[in-house]
KEPA-341871 format. One record per atom (N, C-alpha, C): x, y, z. Coordinates in steps of 0.2 Angstrom, whole numbers, plus 2048, in hexadecimal, padded with zeros to 3 digits. Last residue first. Example, Ala and Ser with C-alpha at 12.3 -4.5 7.8 and 13.67 -1.06 7.14 Angstrom:
# KEPA-341871
8407F58238447FB8248408008278427E482783E7EA8278427F0827
***
This chain:
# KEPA-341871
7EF84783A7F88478387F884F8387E284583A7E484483E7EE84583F7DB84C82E7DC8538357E284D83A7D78438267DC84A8267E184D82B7CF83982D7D883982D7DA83D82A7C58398357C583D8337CD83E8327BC82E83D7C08318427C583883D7AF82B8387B182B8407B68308417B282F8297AC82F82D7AC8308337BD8228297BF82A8287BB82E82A7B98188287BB81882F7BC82082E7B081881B7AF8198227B08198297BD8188137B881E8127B381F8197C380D8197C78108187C281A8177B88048147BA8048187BF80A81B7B78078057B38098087B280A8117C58038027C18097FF7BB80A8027C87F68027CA7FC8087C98018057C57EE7F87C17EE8007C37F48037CF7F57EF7C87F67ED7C37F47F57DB7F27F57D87F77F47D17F87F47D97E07F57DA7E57F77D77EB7FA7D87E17E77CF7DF7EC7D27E27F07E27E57E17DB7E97DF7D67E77E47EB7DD7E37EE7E37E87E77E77E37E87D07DE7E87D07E57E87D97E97E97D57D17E17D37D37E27D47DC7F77D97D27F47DD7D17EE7DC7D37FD7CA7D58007CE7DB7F87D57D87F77C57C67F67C17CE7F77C87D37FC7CD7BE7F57CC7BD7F37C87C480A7CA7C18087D17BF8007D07BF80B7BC7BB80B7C07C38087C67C580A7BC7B08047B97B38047BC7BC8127C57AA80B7C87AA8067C27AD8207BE7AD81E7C47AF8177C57AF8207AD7B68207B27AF81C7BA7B382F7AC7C18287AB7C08277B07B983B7AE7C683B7AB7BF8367AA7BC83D7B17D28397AA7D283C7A77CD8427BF7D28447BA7D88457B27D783F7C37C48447C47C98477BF7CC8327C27C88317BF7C383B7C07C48307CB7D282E7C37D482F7C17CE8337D77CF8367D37D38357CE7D48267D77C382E7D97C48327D67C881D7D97CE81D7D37CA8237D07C581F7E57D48207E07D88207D87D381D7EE7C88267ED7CD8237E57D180F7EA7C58157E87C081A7E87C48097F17CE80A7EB7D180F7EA7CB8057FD7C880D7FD7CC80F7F77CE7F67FB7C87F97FB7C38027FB7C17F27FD7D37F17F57D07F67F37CB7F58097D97F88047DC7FA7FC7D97EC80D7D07F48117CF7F780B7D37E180C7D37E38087CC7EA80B7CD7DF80F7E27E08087DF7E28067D77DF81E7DF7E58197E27E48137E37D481F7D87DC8217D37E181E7D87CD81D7E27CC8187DB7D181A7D97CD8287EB7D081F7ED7CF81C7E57CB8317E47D28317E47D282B7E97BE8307E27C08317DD7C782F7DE7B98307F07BA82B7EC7BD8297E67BE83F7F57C18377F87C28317F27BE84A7E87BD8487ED7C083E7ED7C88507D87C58517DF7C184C7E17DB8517D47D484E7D77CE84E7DC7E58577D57E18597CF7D88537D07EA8517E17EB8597DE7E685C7D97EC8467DE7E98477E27E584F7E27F98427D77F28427D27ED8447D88018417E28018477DE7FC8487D97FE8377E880083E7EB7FD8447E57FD82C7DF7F88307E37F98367E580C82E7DD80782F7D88008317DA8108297EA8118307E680D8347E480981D7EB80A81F7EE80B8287ED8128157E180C8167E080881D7E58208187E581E81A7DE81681E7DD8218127F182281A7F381F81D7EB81E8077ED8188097F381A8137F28268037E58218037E381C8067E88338017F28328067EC82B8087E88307F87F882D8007FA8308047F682F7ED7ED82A7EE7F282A7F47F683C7F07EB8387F17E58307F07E98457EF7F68477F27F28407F37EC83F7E57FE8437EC8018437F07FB83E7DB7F68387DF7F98397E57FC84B7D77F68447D87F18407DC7F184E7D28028527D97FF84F7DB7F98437C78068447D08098497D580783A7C080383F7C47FC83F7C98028307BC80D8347B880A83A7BB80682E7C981882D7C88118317C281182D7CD8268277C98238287C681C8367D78298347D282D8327CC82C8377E281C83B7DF81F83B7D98258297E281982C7DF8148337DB81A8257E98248227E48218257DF81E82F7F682282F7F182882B7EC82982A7FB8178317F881682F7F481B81B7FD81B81E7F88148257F581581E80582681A7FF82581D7FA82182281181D82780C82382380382381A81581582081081282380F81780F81681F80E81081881580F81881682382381281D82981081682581782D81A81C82A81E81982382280A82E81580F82B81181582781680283581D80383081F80682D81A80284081680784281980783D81D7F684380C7FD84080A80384080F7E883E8127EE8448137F58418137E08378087DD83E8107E184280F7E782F8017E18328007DF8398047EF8278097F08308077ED8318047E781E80E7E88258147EC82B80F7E78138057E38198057E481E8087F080C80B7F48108037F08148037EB8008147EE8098167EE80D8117EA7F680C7E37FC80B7E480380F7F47EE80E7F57F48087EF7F78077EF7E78187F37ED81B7F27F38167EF7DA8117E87E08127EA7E68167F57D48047F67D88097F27DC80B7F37C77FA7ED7CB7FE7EF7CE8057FA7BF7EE7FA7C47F57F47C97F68047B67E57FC7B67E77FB7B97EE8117B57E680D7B77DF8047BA7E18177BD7F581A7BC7EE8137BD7EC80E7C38018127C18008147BE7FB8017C180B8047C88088097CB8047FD7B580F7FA7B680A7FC7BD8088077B281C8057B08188037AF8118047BF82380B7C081F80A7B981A7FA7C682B7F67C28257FC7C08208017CA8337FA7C58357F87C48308077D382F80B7CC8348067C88358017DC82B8067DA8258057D38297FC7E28367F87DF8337FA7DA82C8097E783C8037E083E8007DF83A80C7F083280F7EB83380C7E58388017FA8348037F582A8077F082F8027FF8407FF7FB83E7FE7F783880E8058408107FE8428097FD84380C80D83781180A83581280483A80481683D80081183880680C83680B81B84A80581484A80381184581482284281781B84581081584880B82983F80B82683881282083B80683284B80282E84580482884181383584F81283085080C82E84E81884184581C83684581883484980D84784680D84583F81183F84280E84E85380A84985380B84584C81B85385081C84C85681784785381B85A84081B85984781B85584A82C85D838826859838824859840
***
């Protein structure tokens, strides 16, 4: 791997984690609007910011989570899952928005592990959680779909890893 590739995705990884830490309040158990999760975009461009999301997540999780052995485990699990799948459905997809829309449903739709583990954790019911963490991780994305479209325009995150 090149220099420049870790130290791209060390910046994006300890950008997901500020911005996890500024908003750790509302990014966390049933009702979560983690706005970092609009990084999940950057594989859209170039799956090779994978690296730099799941550190983020883990080291998010692990600072910032209430459920930190939780969230260690099915919180970067589901990011590596969703995350993939874009990878790999990418392939057969063509252009940006196309493949931001199938990484928001794939992310909304993975929320289940995390609804899973709060249902785990809490005891909370499975599909109202799963309906809460999933609305929160679709406005999300769906904000960062256009933002993420246009910061791309400036500075062209293909090319940047």
């Amino acid at each position: 791997m090149k220099i420049k590739t870790l130290v791209v995705n060390a910046i994006l990884a300890a950008l997901y984690i500020a911005v996890s830490g500024l908003i750790a309040p509302f990014g966390f158990t049933n009702i979560q609007f983690r706005v970092s999760e609009m990084f999940n975009h950057l594989v859209v461009f170039n799956k090779k910011y994978i690296l730099g999301i799941i550190l983020g997540v883990f080291f998010s999780n692990l600072f910032f989570s209430p459920l930190v052995a939780y969230d260690l485990v099915f919180g970067v699990g589901q990011s590596v899952l969703a995350l993939s799948i874009t990878i790999i459905s990418a392939r057969f997809i063509k252009g940006i928005w196309a493949r931001m829309i199938v990484n928001t449903v794939v992310f909304t739709i993975t929320m289940f592990i995390i609804a899973f583990e709060l249902n785990l954790a809490f005891e909370w019911p499975f599909l109202f959680t799963w309906l809460t963490v999933a609305t929160g991780e679709f406005v999300v994305m769906a904000i960062g779909m256009p933002i993420m479209y246009f910061i791309n325009k400036r500075v062209n995150f293909e090319k940047r890893v």
